[in-house]
GUKOLTOR-181467 format. One line per field, with one value per atom (N, C-alpha, C, O): residue number from 1; atom name; x, y, z. Coordinates in steps of 0.05 Angstrom, whole numbers. Example, Ala and Ser with C-alpha at 12.3 -4.5 7.8 and 13.67 -1.06 7.14 Angstrom:
<sites>
torlo <- (1:1:1:1:2:2:2:2)
kollo <- (N:CA:C:O:N:CA:C:O)
x <- (264:246:264:285:257:273:258:268)
y <- (-114:-90:-66:-66:-45:-21:1:23)
z <- (156:156:156:169:142:143:157:161)
</sites>
This chain:
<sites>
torlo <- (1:1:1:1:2:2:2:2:3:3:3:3:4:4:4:4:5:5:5:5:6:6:6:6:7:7:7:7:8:8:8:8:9:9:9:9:10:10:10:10:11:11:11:11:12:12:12:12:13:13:13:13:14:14:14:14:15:15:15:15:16:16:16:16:17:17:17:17:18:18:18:18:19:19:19:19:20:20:20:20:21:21:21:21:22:22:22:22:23:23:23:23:24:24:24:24:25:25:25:25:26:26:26:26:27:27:27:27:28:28:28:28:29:29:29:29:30:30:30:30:31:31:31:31:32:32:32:32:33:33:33:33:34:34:34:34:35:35:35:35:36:36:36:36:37:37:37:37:38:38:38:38:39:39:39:39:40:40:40:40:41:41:41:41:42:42:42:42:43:43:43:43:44:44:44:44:45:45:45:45:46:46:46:46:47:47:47:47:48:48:48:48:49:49:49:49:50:50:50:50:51:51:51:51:52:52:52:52:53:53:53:53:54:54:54:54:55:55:55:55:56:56:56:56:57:57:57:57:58:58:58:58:59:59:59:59:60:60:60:60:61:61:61:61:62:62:62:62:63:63:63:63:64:64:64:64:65:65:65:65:66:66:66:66:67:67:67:67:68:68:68:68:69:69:69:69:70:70:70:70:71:71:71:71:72:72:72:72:73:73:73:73:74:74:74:74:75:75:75:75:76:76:76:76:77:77:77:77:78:78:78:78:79:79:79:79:80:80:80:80:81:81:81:81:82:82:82:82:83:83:83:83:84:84:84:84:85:85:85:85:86:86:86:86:87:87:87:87:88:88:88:88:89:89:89:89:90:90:90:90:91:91:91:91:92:92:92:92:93:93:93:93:94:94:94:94:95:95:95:95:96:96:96:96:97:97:97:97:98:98:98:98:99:99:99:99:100:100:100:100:101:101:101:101:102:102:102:102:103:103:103:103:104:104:104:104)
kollo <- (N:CA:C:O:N:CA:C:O:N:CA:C:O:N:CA:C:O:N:CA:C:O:N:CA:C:O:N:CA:C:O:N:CA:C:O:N:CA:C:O:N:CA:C:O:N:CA:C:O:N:CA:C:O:N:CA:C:O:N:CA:C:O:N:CA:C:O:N:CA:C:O:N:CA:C:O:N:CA:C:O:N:CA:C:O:N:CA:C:O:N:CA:C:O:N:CA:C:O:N:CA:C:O:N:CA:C:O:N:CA:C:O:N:CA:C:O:N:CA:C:O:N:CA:C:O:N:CA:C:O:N:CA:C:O:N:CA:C:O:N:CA:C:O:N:CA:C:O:N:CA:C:O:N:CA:C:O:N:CA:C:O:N:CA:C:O:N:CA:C:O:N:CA:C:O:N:CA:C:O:N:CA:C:O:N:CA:C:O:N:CA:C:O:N:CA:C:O:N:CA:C:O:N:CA:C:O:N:CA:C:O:N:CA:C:O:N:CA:C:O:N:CA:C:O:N:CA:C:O:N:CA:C:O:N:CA:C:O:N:CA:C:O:N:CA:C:O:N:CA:C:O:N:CA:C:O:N:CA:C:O:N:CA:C:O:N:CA:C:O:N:CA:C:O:N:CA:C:O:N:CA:C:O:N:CA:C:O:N:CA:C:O:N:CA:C:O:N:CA:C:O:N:CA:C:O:N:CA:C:O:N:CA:C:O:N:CA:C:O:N:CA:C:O:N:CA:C:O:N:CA:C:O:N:CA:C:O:N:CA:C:O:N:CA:C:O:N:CA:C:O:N:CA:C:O:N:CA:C:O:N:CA:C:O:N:CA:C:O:N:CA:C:O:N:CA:C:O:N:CA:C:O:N:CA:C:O:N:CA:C:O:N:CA:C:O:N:CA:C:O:N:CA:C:O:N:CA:C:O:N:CA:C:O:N:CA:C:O:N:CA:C:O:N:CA:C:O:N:CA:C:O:N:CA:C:O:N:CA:C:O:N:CA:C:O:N:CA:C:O:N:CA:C:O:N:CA:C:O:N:CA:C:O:N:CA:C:O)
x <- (-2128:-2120:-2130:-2125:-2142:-2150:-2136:-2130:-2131:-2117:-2126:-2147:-2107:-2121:-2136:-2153:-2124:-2134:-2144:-2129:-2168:-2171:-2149:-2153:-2136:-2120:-2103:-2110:-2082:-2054:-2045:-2044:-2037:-2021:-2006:-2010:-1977:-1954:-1947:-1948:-1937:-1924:-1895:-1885:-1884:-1859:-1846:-1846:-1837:-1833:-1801:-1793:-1788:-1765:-1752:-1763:-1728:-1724:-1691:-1675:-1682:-1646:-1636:-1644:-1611:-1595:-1581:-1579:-1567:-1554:-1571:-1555:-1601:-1603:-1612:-1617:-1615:-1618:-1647:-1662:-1651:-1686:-1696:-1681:-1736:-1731:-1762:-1771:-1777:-1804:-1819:-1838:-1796:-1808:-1810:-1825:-1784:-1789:-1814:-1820:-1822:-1849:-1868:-1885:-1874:-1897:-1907:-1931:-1898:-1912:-1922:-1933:-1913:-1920:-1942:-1951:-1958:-1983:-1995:-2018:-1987:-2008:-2018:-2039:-1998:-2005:-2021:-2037:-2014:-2035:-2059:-2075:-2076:-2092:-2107:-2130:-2084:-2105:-2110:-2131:-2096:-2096:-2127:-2145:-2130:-2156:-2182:-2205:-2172:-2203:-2208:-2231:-2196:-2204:-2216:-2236:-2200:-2214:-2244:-2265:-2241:-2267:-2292:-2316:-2280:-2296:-2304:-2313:-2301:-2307:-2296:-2313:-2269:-2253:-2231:-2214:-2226:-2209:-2212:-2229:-2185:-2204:-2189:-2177:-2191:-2189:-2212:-2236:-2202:-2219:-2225:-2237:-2214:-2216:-2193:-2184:-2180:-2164:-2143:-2149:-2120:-2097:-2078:-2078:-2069:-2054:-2032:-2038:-2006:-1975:-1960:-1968:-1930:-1915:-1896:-1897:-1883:-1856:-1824:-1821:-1807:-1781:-1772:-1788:-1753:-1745:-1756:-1751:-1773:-1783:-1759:-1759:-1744:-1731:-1727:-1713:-1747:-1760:-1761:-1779:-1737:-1732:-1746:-1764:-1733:-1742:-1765:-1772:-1780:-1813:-1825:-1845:-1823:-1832:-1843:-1836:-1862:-1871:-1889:-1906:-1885:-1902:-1914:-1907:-1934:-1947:-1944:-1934:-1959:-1951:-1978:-1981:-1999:-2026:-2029:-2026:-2032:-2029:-2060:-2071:-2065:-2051:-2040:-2024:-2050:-2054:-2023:-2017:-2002:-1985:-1985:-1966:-1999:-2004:-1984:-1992:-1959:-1942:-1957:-1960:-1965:-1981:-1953:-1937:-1961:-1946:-1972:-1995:-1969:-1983:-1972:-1949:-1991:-1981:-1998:-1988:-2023:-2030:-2064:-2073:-2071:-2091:-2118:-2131:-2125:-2141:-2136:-2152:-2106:-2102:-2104:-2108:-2100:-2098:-2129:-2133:-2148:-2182:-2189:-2207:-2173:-2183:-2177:-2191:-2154:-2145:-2155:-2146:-2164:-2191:-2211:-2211:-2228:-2248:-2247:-2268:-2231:-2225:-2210:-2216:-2191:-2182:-2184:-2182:-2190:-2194:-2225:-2227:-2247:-2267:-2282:-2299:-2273:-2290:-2265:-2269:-2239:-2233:-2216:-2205:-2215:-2202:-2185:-2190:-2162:-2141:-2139:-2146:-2126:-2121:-2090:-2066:-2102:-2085:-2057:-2033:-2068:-2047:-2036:-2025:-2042:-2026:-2004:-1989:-2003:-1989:-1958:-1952:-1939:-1913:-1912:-1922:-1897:-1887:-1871:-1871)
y <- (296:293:267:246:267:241:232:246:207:202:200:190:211:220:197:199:171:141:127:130:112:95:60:42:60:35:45:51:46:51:27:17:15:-6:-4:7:-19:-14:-49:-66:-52:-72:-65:-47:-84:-89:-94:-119:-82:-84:-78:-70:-85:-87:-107:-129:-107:-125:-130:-111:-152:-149:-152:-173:-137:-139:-165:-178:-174:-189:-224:-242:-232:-248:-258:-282:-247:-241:-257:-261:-263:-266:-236:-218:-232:-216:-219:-241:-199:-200:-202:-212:-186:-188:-214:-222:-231:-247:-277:-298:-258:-286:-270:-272:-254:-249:-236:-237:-209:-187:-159:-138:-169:-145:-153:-134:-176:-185:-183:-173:-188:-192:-159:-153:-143:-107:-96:-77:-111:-102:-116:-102:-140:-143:-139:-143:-128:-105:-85:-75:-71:-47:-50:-35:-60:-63:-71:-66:-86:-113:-82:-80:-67:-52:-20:-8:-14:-3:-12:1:-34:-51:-48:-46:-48:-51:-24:-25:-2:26:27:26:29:28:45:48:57:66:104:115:119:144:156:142:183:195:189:191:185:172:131:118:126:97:83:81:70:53:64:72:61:79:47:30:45:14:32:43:28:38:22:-1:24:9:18:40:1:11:-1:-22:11:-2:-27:-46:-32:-56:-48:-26:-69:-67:-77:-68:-92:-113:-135:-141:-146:-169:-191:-208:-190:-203:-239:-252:-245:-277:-284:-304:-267:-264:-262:-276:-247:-242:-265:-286:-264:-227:-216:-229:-195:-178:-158:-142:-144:-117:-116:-133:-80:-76:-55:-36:-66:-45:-25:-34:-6:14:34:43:35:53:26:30:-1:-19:-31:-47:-21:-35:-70:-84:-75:-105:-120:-122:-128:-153:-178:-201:-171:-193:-199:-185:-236:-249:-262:-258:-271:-280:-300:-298:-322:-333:-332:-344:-320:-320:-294:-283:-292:-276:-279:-259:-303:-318:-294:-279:-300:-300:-263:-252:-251:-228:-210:-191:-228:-217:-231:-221:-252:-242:-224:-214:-220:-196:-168:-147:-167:-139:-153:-143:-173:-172:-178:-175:-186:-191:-169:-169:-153:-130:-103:-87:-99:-83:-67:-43:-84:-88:-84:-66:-107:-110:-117:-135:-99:-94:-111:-102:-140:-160:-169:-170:-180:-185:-215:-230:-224:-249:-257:-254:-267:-280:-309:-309:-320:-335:-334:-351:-303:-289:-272:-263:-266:-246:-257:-278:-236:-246:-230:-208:-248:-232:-216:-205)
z <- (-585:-613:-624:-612:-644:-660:-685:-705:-680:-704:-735:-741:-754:-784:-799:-817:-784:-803:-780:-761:-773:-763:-759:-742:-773:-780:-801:-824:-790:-815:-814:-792:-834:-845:-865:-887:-851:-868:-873:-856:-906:-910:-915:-929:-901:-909:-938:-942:-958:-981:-993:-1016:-972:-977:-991:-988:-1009:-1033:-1024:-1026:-1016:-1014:-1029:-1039:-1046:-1066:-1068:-1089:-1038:-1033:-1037:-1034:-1042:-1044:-1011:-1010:-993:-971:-965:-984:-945:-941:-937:-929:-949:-942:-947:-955:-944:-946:-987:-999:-991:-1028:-1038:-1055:-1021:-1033:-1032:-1043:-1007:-997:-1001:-983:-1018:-1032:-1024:-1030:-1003:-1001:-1016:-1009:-1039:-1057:-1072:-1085:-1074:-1084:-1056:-1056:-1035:-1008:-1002:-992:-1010:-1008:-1028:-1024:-1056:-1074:-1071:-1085:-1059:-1059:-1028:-1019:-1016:-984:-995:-987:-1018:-1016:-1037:-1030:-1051:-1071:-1057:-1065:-1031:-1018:-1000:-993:-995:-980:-988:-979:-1005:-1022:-1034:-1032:-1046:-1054:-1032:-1037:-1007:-989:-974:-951:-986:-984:-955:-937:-949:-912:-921:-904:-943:-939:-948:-963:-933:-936:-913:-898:-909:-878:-856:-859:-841:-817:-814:-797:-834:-841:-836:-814:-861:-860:-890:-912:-879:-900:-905:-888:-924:-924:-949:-970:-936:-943:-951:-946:-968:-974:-945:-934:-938:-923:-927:-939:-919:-924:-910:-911:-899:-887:-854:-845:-837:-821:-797:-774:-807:-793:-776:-757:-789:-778:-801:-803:-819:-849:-838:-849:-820:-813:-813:-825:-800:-792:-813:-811:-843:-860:-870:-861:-890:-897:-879:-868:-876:-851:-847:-866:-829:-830:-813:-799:-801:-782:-781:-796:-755:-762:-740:-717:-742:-715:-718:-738:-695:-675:-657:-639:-663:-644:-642:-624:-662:-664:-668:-660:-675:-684:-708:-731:-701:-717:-733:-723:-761:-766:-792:-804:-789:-811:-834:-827:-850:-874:-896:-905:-904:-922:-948:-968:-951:-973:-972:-952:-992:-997:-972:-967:-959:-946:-915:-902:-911:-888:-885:-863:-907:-910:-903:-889:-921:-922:-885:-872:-876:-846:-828:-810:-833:-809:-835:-827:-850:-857:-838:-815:-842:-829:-800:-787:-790:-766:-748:-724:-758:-751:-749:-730:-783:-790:-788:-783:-792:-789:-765:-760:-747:-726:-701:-684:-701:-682:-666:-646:-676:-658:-674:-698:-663:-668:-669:-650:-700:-707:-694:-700:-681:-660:-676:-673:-684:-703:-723:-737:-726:-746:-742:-760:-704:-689:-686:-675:-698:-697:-661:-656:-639:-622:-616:-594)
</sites>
């Protein structure tokens, strides 16, 4: 069986009512809109490619903001657009994993 996406990616886009830490609020909803465009842009996305999702609370609120890329299951954290266009080209791309980006 083969999988439908080469690289599924999910961001964490959960918002706490309570004022909570949480990933919305460190800026993952710009870090998803501009994977979801650089990659697109970059003709990767598609069946057989690369699929990039919103998701609910991952639970990993501390760690945030965060993704989560599979099939490889890869925990990545992020602090800005920079760190985002490497793990495309570093991950997504060509397969290897940004290592100081890896939540354990």
């Amino acid at each position: 069986m083969t999988n439908h996406f080469k690289h599924h990616v999910f961001f964490c886009l959960n918002q706490r009512e309570n004022g909570e830490d949480c990933c919305m609020n460190k800026g993952a909803e710009a870090a998803f809109d501009h994977m979801k465009s650089r990659v697109k842009k970059l003709g990767l996305n598609g069946e057989g490619k690369v699929r990039i999702n919103r998701a609910g609370c991952l639970d990993r609120c501390a760690q945030g903001p965060l993704m989560v890329v599979y099939p490889e299951a890869v925990w990545y954290t992020f602090v800005d657009n920079e760190d985002v266009d490497e793990i495309i080209e570093s991950h997504l791309i060509n397969g290897k994993v940004v290592k100081r980006l890896v939540i354990e």
